[in-house]
MARGUBA-714147 format. One line per 8 residues: number of its first residue (from 0); for each residue x, y, z of N, C-alpha, C, O. Coordinates in nm, 2 decimals, always signed. Layout:
NUM = X,Y,Z,X,Y,Z,X,Y,Z,X,Y,Z; ...
END
This chain:
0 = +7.98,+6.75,+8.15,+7.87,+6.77,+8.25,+7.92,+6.75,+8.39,+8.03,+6.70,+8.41; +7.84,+6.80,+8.48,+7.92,+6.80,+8.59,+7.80,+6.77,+8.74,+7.73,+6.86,+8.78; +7.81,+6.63,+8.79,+7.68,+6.61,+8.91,+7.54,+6.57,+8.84,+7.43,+6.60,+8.87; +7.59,+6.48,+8.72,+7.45,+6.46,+8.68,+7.36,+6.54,+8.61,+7.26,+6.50,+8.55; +7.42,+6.70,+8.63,+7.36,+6.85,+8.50,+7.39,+6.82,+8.38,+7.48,+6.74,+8.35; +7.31,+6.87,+8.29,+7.31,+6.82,+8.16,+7.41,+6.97,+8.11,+7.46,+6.98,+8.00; +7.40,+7.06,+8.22,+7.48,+7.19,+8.13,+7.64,+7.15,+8.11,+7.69,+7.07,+8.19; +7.73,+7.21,+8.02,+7.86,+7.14,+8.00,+7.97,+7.29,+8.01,+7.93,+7.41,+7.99
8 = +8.08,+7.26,+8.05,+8.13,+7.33,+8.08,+8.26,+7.33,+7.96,+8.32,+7.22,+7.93; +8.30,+7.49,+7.91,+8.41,+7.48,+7.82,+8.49,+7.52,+7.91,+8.44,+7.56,+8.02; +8.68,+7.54,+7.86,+8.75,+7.60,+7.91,+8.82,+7.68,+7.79,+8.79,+7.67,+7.67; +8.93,+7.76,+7.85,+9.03,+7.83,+7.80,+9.14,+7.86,+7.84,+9.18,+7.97,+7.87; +9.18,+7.78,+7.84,+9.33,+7.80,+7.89,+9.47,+7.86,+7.86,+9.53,+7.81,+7.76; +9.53,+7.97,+7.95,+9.63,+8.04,+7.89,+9.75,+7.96,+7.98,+9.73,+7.90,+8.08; +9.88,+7.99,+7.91,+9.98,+7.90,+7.97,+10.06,+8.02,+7.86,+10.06,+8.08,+7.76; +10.15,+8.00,+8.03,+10.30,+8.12,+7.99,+10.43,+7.99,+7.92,+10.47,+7.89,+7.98
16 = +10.45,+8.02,+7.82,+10.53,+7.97,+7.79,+10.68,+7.97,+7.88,+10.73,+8.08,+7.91; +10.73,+7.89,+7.90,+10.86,+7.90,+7.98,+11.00,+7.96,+7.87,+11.00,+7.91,+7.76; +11.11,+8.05,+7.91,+11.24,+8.07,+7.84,+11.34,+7.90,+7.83,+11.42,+7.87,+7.74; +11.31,+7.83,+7.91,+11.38,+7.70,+7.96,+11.26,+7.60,+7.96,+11.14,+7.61,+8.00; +11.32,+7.49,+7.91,+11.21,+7.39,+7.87,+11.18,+7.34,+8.03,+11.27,+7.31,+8.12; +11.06,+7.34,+8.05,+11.00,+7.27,+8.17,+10.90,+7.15,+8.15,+10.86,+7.12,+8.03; +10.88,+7.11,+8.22,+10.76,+6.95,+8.24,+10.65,+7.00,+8.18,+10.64,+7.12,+8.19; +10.55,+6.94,+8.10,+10.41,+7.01,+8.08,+10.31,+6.93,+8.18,+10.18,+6.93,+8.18
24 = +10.42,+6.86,+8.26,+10.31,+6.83,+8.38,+10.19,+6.92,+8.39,+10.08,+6.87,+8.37; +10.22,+7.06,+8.43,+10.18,+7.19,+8.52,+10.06,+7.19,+8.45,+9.96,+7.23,+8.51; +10.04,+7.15,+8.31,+9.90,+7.16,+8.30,+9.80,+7.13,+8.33,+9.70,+7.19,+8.30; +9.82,+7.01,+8.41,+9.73,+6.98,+8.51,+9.70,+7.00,+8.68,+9.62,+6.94,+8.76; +9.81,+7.11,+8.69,+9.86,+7.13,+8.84,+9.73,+7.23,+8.87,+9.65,+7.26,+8.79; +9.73,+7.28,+9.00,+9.61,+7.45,+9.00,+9.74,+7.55,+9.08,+9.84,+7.53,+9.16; +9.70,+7.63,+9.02,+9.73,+7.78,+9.08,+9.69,+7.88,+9.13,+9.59,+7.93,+9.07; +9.74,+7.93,+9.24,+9.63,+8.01,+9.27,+9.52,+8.15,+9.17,+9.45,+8.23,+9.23
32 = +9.53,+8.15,+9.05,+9.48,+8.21,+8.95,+9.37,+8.11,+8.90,+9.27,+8.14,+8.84; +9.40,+7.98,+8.95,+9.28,+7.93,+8.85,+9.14,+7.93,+8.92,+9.12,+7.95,+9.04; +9.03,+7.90,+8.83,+8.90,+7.97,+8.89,+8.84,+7.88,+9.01,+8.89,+7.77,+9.03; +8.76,+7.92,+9.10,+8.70,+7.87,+9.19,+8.67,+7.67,+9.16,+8.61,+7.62,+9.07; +8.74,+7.62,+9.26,+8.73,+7.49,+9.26,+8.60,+7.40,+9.22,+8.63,+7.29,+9.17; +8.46,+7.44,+9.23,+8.40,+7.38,+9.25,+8.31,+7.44,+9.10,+8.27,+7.56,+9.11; +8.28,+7.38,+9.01,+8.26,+7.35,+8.88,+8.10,+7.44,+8.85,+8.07,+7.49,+8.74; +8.03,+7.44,+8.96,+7.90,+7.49,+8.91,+7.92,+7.66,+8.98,+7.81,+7.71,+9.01
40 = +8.03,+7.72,+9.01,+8.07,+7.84,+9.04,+8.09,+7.94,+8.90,+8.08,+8.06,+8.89; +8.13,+7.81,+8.81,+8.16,+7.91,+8.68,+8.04,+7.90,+8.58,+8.05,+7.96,+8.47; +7.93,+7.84,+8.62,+7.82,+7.87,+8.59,+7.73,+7.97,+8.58,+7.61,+7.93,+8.59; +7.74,+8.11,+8.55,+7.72,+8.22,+8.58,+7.67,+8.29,+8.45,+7.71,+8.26,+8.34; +7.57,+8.40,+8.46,+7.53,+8.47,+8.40,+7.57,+8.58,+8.33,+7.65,+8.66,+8.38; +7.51,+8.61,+8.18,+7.58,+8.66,+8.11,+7.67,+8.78,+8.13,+7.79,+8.80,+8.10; +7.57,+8.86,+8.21,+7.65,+8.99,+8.27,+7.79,+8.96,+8.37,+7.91,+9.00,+8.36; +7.73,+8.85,+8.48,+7.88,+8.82,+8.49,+7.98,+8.75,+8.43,+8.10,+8.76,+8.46
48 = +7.95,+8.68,+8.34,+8.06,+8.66,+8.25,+8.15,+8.76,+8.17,+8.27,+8.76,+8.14; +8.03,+8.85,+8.13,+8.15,+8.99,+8.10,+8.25,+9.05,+8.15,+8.35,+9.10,+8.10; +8.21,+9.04,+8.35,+8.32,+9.15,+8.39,+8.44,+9.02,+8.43,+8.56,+9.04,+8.46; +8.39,+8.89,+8.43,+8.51,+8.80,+8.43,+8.61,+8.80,+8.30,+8.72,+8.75,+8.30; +8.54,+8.84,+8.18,+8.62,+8.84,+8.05,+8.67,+8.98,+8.08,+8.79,+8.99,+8.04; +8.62,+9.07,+8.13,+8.69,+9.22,+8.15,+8.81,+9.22,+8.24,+8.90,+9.30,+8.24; +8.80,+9.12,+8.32,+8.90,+9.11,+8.44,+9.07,+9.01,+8.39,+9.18,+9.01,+8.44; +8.99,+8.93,+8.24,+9.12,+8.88,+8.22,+9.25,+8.91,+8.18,+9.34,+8.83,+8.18
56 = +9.25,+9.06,+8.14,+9.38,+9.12,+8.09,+9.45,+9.13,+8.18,+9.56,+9.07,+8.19; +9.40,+9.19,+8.27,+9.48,+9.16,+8.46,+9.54,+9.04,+8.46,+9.66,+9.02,+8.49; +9.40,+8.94,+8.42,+9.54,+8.84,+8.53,+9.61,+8.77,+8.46,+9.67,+8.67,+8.51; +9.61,+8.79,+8.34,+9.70,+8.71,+8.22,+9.86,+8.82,+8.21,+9.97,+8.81,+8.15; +9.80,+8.88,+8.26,+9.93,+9.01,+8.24,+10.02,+9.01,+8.41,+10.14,+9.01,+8.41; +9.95,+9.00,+8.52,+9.96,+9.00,+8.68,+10.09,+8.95,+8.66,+10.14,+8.88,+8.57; +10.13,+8.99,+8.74,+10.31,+8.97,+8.80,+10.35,+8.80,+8.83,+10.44,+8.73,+8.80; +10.22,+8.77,+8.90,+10.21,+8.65,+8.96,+10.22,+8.56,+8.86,+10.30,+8.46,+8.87
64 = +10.15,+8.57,+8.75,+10.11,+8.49,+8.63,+10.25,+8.43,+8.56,+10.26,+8.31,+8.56; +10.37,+8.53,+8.50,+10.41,+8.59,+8.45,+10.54,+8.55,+8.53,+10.65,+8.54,+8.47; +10.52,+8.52,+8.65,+10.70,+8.49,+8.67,+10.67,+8.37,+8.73,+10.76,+8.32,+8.79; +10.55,+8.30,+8.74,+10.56,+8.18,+8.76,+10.57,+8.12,+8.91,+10.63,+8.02,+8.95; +10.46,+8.23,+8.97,+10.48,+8.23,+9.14,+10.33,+8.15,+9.17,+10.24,+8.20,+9.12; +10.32,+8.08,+9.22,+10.18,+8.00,+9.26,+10.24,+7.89,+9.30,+10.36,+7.88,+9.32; +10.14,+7.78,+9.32,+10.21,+7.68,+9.40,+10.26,+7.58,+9.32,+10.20,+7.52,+9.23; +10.38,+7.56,+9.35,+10.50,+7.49,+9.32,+10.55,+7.55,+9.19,+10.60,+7.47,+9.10
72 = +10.55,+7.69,+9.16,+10.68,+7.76,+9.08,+10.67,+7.72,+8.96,+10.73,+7.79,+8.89; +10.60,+7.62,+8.89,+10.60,+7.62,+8.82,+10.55,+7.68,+8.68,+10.54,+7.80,+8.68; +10.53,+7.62,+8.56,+10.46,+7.69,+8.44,+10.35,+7.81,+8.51,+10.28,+7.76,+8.60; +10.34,+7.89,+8.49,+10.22,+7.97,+8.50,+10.11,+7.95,+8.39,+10.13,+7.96,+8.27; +10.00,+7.92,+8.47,+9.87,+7.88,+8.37,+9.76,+7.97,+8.47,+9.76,+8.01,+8.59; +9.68,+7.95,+8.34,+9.49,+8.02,+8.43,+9.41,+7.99,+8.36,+9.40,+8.05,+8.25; +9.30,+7.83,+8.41,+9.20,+7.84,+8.32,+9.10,+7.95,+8.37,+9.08,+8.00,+8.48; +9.01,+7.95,+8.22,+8.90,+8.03,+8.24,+8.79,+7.92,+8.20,+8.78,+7.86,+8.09
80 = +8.75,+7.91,+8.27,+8.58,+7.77,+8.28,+8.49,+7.88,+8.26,+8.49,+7.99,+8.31; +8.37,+7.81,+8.13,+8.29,+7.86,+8.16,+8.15,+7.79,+8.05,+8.17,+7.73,+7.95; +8.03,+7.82,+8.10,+7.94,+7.74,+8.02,+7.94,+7.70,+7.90,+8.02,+7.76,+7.84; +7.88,+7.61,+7.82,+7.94,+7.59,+7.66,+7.81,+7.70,+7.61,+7.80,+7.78,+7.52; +7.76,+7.69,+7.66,+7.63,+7.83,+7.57,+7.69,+7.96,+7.58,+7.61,+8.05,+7.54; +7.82,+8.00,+7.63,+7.86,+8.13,+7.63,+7.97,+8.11,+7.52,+8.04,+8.21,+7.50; +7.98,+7.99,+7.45,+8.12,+7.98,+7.38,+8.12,+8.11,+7.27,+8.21,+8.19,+7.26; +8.01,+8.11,+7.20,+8.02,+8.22,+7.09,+8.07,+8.39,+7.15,+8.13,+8.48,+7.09
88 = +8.03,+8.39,+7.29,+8.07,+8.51,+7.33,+8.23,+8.51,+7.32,+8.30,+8.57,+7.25; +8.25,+8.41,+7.44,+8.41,+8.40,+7.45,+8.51,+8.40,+7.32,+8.62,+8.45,+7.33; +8.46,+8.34,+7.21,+8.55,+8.31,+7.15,+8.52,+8.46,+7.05,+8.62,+8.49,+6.99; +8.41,+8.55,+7.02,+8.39,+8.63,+7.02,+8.53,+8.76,+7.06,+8.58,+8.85,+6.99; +8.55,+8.72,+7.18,+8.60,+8.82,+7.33,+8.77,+8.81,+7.26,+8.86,+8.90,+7.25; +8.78,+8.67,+7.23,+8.98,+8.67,+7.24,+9.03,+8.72,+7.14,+9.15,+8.71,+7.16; +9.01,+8.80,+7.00,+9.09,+8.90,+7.00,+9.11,+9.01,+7.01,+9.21,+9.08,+6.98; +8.96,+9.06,+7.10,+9.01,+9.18,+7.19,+9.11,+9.16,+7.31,+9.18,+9.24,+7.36
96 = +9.10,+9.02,+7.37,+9.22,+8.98,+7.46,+9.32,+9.02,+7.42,+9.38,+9.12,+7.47; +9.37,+8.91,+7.29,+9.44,+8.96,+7.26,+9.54,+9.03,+7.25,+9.66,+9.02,+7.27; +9.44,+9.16,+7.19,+9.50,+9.30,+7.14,+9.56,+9.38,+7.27,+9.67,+9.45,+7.28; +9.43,+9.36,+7.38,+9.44,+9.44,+7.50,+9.58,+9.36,+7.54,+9.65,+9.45,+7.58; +9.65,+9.24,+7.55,+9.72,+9.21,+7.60,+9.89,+9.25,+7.48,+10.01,+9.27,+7.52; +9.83,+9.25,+7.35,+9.96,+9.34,+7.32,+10.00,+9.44,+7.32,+10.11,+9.47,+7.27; +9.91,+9.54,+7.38,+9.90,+9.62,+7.41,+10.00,+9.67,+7.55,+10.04,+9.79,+7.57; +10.03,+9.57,+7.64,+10.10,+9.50,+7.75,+10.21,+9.44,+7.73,+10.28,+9.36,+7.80
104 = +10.24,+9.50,+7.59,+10.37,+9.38,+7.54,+10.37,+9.23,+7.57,+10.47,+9.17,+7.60; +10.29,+9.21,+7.57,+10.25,+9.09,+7.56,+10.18,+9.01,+7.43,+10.07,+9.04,+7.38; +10.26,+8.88,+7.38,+10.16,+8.81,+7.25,+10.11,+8.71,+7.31,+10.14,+8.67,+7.42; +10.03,+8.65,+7.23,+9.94,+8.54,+7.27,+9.94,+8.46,+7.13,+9.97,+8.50,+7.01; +9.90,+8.31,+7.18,+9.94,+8.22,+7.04,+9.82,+8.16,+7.07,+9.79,+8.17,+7.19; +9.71,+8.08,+6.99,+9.60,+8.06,+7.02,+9.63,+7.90,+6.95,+9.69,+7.90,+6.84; +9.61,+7.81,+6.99,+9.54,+7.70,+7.00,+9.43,+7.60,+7.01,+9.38,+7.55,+7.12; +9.39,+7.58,+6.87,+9.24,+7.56,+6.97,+9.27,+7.35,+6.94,+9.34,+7.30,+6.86
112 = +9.19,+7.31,+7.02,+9.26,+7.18,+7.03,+9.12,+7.09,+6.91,+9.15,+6.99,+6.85; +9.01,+7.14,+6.90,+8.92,+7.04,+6.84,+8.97,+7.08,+6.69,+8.90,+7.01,+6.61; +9.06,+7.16,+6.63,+9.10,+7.24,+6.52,+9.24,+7.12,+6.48,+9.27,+7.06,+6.38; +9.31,+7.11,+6.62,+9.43,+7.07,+6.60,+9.36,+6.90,+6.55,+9.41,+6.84,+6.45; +9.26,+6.85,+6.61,+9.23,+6.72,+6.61,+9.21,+6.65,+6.43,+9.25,+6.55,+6.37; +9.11,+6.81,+6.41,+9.11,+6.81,+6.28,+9.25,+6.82,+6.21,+9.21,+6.82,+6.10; +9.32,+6.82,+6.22,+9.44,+6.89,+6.15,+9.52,+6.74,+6.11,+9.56,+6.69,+6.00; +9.51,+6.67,+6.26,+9.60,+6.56,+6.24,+9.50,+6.43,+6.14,+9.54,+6.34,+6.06
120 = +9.39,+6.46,+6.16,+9.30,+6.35,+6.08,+9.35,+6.39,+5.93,+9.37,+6.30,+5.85; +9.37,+6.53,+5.89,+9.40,+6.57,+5.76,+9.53,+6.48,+5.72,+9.54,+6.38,+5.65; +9.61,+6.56,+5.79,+9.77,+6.48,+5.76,+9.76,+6.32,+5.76,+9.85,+6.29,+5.69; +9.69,+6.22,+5.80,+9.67,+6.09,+5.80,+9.59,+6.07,+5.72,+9.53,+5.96,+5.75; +9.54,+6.12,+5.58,+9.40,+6.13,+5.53,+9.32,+6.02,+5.59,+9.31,+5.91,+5.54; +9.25,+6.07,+5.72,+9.14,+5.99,+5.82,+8.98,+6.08,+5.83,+8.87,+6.04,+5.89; +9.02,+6.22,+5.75,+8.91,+6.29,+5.79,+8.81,+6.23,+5.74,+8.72,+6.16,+5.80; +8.81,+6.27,+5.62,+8.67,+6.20,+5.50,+8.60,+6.05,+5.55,+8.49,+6.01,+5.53
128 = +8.72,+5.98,+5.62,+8.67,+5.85,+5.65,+8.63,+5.82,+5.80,+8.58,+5.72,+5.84; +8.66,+5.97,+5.88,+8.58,+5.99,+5.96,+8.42,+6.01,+5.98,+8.34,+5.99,+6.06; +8.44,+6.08,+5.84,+8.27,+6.13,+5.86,+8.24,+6.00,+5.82,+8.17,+5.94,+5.91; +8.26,+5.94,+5.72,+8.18,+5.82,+5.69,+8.15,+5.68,+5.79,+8.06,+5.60,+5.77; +8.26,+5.67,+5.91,+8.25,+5.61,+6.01,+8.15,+5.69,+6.11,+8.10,+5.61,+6.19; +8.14,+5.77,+6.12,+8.04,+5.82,+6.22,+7.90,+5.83,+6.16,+7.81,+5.80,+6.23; +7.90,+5.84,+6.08,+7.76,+5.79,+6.00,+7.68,+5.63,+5.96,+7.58,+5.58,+5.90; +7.80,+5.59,+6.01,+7.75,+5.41,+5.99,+7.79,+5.39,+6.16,+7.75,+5.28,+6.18
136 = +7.84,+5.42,+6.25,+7.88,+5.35,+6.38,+7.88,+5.42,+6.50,+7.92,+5.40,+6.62; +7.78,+5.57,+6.38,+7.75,+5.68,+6.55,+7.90,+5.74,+6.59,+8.01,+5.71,+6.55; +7.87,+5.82,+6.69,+7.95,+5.91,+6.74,+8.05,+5.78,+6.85,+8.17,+5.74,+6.85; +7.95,+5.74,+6.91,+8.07,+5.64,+7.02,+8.15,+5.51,+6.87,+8.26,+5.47,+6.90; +8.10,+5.49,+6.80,+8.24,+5.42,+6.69,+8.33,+5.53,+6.72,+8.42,+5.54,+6.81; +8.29,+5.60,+6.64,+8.41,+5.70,+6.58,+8.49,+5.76,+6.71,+8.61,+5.80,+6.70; +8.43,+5.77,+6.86,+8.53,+5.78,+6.90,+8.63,+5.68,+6.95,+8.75,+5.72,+6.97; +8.59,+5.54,+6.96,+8.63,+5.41,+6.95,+8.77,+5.44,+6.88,+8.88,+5.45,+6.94
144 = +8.75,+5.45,+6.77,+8.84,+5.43,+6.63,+8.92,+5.56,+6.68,+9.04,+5.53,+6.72; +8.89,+5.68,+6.69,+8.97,+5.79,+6.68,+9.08,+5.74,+6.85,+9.20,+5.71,+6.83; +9.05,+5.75,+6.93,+9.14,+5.73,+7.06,+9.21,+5.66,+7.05,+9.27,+5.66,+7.15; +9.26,+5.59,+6.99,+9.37,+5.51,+6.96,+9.48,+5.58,+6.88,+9.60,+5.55,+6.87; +9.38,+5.71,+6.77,+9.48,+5.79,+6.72,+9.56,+5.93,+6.76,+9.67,+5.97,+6.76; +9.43,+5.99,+6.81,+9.42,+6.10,+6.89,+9.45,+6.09,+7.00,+9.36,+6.06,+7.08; +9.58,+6.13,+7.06,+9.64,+6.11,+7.17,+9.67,+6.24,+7.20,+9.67,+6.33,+7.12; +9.72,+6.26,+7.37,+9.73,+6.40,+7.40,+9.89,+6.41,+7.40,+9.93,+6.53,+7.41
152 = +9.96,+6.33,+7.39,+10.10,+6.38,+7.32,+10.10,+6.37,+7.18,+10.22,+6.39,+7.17; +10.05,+6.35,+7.06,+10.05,+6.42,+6.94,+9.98,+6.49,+6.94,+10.02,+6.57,+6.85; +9.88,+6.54,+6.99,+9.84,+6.71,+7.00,+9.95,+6.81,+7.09,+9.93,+6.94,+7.07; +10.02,+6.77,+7.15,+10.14,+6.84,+7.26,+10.25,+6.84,+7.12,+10.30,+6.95,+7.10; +10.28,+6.75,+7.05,+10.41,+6.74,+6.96,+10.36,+6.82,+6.90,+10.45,+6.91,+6.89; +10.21,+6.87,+6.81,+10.19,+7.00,+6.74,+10.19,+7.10,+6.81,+10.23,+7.20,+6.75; +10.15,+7.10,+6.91,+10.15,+7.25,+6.93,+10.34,+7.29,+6.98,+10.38,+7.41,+6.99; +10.43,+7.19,+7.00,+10.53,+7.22,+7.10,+10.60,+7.27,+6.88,+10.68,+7.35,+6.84
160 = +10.55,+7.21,+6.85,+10.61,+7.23,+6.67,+10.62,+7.34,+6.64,+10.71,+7.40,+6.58; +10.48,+7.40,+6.68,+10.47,+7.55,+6.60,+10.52,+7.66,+6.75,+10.49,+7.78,+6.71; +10.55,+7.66,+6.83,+10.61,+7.72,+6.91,+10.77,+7.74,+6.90,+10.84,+7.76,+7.00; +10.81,+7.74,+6.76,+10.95,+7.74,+6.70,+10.98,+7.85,+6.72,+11.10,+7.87,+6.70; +10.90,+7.98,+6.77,+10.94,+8.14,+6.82,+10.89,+8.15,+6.95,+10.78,+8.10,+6.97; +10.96,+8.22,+7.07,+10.94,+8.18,+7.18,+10.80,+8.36,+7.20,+10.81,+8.48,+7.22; +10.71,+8.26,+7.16,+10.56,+8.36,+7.21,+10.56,+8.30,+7.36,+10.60,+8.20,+7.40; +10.47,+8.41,+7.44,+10.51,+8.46,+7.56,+10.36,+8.43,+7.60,+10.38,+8.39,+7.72
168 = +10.26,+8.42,+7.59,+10.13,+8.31,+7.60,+10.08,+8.23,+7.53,+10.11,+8.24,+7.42; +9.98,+8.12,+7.57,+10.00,+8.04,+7.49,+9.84,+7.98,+7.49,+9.83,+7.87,+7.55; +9.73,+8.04,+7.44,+9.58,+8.00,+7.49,+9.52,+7.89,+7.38,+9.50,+7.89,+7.26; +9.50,+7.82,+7.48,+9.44,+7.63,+7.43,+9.32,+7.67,+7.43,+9.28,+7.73,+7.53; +9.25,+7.64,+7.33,+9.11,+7.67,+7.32,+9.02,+7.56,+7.24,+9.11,+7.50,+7.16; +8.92,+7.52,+7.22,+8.81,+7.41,+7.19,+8.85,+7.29,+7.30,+8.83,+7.18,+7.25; +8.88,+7.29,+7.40,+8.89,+7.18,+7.47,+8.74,+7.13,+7.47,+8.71,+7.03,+7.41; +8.62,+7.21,+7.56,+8.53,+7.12,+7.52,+8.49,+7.06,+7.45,+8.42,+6.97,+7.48
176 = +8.52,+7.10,+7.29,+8.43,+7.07,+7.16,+8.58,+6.95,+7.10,+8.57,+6.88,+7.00; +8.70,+6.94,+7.19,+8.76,+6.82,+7.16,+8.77,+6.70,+7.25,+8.82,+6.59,+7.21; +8.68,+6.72,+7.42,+8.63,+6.65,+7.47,+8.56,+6.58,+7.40,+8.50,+6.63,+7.30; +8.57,+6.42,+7.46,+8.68,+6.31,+7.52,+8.77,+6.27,+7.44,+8.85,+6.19,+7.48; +8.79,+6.32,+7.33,+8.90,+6.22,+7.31,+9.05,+6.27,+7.32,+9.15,+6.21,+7.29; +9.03,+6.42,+7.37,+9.16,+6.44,+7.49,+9.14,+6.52,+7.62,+9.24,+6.53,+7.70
END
C-alpha cells in the first residue's frame, strides 16, 4: 500500500542478464527506464494500462536497455508497477511479451518469486506445515516463522541456479503476492 491507500501495487521486473558476472546490487538502483517515481502514477486505468503493456516490447528490446546505458552503467533493468487488480491482465499479457520479444531475438526467462517461495518450502518439507501454522497463528505467525527462512539471497541462489544458460532477459514476477517476506 502506498500513503495510507488501501490499493496495493504489484511489480514486474525485467533485468538483462549480464555476459560477465556483475553485482545484483542494480536491482535496487533506478534507471532511466524505470517508471515514474512517484507510486500513485502507476495507478492507472485499464485502457491505459494496455498501451503501457503495448509499449513494453520497445523498451525491453531499446538500445538503452540492452547495453546497459542508464545511470551508473550498470545491469539494465525496468520495472513495470502496476495495480494488484490488473494482475490477471498482466500476467495474462507476458507471453505475448514474450513471443513479441522473440520475435526481436530476444528470450526471456520468467521468474515468479511467490512460486520460488513455494518451491523452497517444498525442498525443506515446510509446506504442509505451513498451512497448518497459518491456521493456528494467522498470517503474521507464519510470517514470523517463514523470515527467518525465506531470505532474498536463497531466492537469488535459485534463480542465479537455473540461469546455467546465458538467457538474455530475465522477468521476476509475483513480487507482490511474495511481499514481505522478500
Amino acid at each position: 500500500t502506498h500513503g495510507g491507500s488501501k490499493r496495493e501495487l504489484s511489480h514486474c521486473i525485467a533485468v538483462r542478464t549480464p555476459h560477465t558476472k556483475k553485482s545484483s546490487r542494480a536491482f535496487g538502483s533506478r534507471d532511466t527506464l524505470a517508471p515514474p517515481a512517484r507510486p500513485e502514477e502507476w495507478l492507472v486505468s485499464r485502457e491505459q494500462l494496455g498501451e503501457r503493456l503495448g509499449g513494453l516490447a520497445d523498451k525491453l528490446s531499446s538500445e538503452q536497455l540492452l547495453k546497459n546505458q542508464g545511470i551508473g552503467n550498470e545491469i539494465g533493468f525496468y520495472i513495470f508497477a502496476y495495480d494488484a487488480a490488473f494482475e490477471p491482465l498482466v500476467s495474462g499479457y507476458l507471453p505475448r511479451l514474450k513471443e513479441q520479444l522473440k520475435t526481436r531475438g530476444l528470450t526471456a526467462l520468467e521468474f515468479d518469486l511467490y512460486q520460488l517461495i513455494l518451491d523452497i518450502l517444498k525442498e525443506r518439507s515446510l509446506l504442509e506445515k505451513s498451512f497448518v501454522l497459518e491456521a493456528q497463528k494467522g498470517s503474521e505467525g507464519l510470517f514470523e516463522a517463514l523470515k527467518k527462512i525465506i531470505r532474498a539471497e536463497k531466492v537469488l541462489e535459485h534463480i542465479t541456479q537455473r540461469l546455467s544458460n546465458p538467457h538474455y532477459l530475465v522477468f521476476i514476477t509475483g513480487v507482490g503476492a511474495a511481499y514481505p517476506l522478500i
